[in-house]
C-alpha positions as CSV (number, residue, x, y, z in Angstrom):
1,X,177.6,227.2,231.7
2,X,177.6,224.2,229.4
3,X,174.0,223.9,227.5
4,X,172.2,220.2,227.9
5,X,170.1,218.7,224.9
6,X,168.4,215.8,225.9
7,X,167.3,213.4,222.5
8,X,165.2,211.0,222.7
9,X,165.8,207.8,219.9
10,X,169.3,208.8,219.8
11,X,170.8,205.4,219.5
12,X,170.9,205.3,215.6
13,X,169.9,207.0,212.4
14,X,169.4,211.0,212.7
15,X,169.3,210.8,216.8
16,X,172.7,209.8,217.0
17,X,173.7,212.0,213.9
18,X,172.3,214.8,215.6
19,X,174.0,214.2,218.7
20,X,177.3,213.7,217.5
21,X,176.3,217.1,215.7
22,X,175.3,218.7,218.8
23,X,178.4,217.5,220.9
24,X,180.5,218.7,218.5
25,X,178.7,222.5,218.9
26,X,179.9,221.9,222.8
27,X,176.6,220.6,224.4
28,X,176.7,218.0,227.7
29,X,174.0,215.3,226.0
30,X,171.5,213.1,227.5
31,X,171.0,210.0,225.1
32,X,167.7,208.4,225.4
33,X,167.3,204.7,224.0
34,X,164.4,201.8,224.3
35,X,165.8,198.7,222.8
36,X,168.8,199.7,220.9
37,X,171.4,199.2,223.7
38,X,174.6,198.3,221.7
39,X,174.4,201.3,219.7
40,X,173.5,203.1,222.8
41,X,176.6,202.3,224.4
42,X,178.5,202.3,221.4
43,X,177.3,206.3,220.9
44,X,178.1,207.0,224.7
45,X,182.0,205.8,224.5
46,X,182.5,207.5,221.2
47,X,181.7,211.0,222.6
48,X,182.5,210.6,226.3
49,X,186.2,209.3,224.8
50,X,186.3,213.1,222.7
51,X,185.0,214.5,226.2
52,X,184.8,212.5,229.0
53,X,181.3,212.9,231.0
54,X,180.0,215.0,228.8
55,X,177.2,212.6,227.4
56,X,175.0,210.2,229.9
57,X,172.3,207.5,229.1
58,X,168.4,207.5,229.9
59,X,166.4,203.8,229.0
60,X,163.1,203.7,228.5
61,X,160.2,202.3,226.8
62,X,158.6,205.8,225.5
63,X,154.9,204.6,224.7
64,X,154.5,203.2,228.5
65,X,153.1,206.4,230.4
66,X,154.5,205.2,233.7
67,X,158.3,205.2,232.5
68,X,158.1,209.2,231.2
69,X,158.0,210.8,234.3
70,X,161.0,209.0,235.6
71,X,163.2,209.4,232.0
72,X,162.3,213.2,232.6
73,X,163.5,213.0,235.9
74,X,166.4,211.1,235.0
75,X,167.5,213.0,232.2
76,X,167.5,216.1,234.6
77,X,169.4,214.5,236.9
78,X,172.1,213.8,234.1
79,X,173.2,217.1,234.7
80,X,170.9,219.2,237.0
81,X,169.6,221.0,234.1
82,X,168.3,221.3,230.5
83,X,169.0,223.7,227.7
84,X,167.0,221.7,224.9
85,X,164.3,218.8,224.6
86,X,164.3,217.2,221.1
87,X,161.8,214.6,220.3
88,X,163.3,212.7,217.8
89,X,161.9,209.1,218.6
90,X,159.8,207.6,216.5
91,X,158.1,204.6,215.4
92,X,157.3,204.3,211.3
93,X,155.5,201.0,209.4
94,X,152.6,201.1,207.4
95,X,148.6,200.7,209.0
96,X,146.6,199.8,205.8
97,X,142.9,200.3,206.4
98,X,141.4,197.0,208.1
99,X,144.9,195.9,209.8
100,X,144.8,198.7,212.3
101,X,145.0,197.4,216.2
102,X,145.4,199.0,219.5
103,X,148.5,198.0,219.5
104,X,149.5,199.8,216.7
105,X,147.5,203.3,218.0
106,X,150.1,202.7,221.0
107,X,153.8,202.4,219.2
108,X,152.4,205.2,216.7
109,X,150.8,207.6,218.5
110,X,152.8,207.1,221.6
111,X,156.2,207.6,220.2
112,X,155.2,210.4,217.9
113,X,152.8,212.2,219.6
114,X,152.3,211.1,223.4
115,X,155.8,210.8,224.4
116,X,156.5,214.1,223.2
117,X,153.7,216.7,224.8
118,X,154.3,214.1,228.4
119,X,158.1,214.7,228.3
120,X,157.7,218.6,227.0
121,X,155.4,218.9,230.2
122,X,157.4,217.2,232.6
123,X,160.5,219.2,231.8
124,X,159.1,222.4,231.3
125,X,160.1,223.4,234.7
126,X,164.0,223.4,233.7
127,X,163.0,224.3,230.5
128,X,161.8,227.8,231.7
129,X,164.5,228.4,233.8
130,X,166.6,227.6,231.2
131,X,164.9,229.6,228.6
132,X,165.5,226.6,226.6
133,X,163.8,224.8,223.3
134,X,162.1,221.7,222.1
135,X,162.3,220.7,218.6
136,X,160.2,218.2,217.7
137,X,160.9,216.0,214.8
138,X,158.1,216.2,212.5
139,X,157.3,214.5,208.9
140,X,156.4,216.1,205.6
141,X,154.0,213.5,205.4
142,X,151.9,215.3,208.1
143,X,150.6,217.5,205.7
144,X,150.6,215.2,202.5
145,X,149.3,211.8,203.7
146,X,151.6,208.7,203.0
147,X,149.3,205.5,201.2
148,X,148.8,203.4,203.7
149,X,150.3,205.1,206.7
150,X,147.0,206.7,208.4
151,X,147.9,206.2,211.9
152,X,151.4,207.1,211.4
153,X,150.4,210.6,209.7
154,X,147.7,211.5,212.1
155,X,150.1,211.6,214.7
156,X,152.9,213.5,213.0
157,X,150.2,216.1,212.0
158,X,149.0,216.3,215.7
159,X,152.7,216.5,216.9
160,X,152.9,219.7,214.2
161,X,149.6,221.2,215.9
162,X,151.1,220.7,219.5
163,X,154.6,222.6,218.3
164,X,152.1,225.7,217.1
165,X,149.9,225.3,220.1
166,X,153.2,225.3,222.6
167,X,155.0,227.8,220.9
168,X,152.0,230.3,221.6
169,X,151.7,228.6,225.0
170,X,155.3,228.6,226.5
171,X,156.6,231.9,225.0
172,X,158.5,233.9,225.3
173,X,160.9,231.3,228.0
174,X,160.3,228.4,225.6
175,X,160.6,228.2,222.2
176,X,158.9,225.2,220.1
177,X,160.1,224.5,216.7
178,X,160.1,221.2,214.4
179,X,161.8,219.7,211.7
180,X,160.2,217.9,209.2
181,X,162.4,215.7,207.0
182,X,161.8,214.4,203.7
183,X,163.8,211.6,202.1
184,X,167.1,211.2,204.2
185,X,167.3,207.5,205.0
186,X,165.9,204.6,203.2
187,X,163.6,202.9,205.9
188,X,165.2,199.8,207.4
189,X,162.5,197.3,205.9
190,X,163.8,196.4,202.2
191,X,162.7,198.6,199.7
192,X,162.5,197.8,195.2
193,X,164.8,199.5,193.2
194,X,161.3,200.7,191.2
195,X,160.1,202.0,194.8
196,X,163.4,204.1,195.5
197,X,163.2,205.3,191.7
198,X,159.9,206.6,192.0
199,X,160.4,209.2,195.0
200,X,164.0,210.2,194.3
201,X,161.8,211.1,190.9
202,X,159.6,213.3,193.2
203,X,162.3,215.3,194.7
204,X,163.8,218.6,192.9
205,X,167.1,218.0,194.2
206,X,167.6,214.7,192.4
207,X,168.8,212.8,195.5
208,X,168.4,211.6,198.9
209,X,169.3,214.1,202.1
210,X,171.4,212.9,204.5
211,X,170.8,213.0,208.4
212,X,173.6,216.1,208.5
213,X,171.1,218.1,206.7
214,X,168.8,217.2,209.9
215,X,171.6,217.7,212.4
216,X,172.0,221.1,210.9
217,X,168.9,222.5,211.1
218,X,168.0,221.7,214.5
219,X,171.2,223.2,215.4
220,X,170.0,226.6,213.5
221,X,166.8,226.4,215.3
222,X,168.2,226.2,218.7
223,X,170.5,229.5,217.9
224,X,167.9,231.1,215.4
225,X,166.1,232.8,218.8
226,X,163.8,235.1,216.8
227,X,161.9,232.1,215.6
228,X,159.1,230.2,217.2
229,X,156.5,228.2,215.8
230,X,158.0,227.4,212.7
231,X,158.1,224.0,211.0
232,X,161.4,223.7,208.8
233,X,161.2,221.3,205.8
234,X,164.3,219.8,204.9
235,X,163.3,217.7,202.2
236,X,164.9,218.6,198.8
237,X,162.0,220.2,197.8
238,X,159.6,217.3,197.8
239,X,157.0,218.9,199.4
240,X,156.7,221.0,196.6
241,X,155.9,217.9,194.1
242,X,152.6,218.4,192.2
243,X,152.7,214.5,190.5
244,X,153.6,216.8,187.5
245,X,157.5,215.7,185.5
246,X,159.9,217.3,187.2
């Protein structure tokens, strides 16, 4: 039987990466996407014409409680089953101090931390019965705070906590594992030279990542079945910067 992943953000960037990744490994995919419907479709002719009907599409607005239940359904319906659940969507922009609205507690927490325990719940079921996985796509910047990005890393470090707290929870059918990137795409908002200078400085490896490195590890997580719990940093070594010279 042919395994299912279902990704969520998988329009663009590492989702689509990872499910070009993942479809090349043999898996039917479920694409999810919110706004990003040319790339969408664009991802879903490009696999289905290397193996037709093997990837399907799931459109929804991931912060809006009301629409989860019916992409889980949906995404279950795909192919009248699930393998794998990776949370990979994610809203990312900066929350100085004094700026912070509710609107901003919605995009933030709900991609990156709502979505993802609603969606993990309401496909546990096949999730069991598949004795599946959900990797949730993490941040190293849960555990070392990003200037300015409060709201943003208090949800990725909640997201972390939910992976341990699951991985107890829904073992030994489920396991729960996460990825947490470091520098592997610029963000889409223009950045200086100076800016990009100053964390490539920060990172042992001497460059950026590149979302292969991301497609690769979830795809040694979903075959790695001794391993639960776990949150795999894939970031060049960055984590380990002090603020010393490298």
């Amino acid at each position: 039987m042919t395994k299912v992943a279902f990704i969520t953000g998988s329009a663009r960037r590492l989702g689509a990466c990872t499910a070009n990744y993942l479809h090349e490994q043999g898996y039917n995919l479920v694409l999810h996407y919110h706004q990003s419907h040319q790339e969408a479709e664009q991802l879903l002719h490009s696999l289905n014409k290397r193996r037709s009907g093997r990837a399907k599409l799931v459109q929804g607005d991931l912060c809006q409680m009301q629409s989860l239940q019916r992409i889980g359904t949906q995404a279950l319906e795909a192919f009248e089953r699930l393998d794998v659940l990776i949370n990979n969507a994610s809203s990312f922009y900066p929350t100085p101090m004094g700026s912070i609205h509710l609107d901003d507690w919605h995009n933030l927490v709900g991609s990156n931390m709502q979505a993802p325990l609603f969606l993990s719940q309401a496909l546990l079921p096949a999730l069991r019965e598949a004795r599946g996985n959900i990797v949730n796509m993490v941040d190293i910047h849960a555990e070392r705070p990003l200037r300015h990005h409060t709201l943003y890393c208090m949800a990725k470090s909640a997201l972390i906590s939910m992976t341990h707290s699951l991985a107890l929870e829904l073992a030994p059918r489920v396991r729960v594992n996460a990825v947490a990137p470091g520098a592997i795409l610029w963000p889409d908002n223009p950045m200086q030279v100076a800016e990009k200078d100053m964390i490539l400085a920060q990172i042992p490896l001497a460059r950026l990542g590149n979302e292969e490195a991301i497609a690769k590890a979830i795809a040694f997580l979903l075959d790695a079945d001794y391993v639960t719990g776990q949150v795999l940093k894939v970031d060049g070594g960055r984590s380990l910067y002090s603020g010393d010279r490298l």
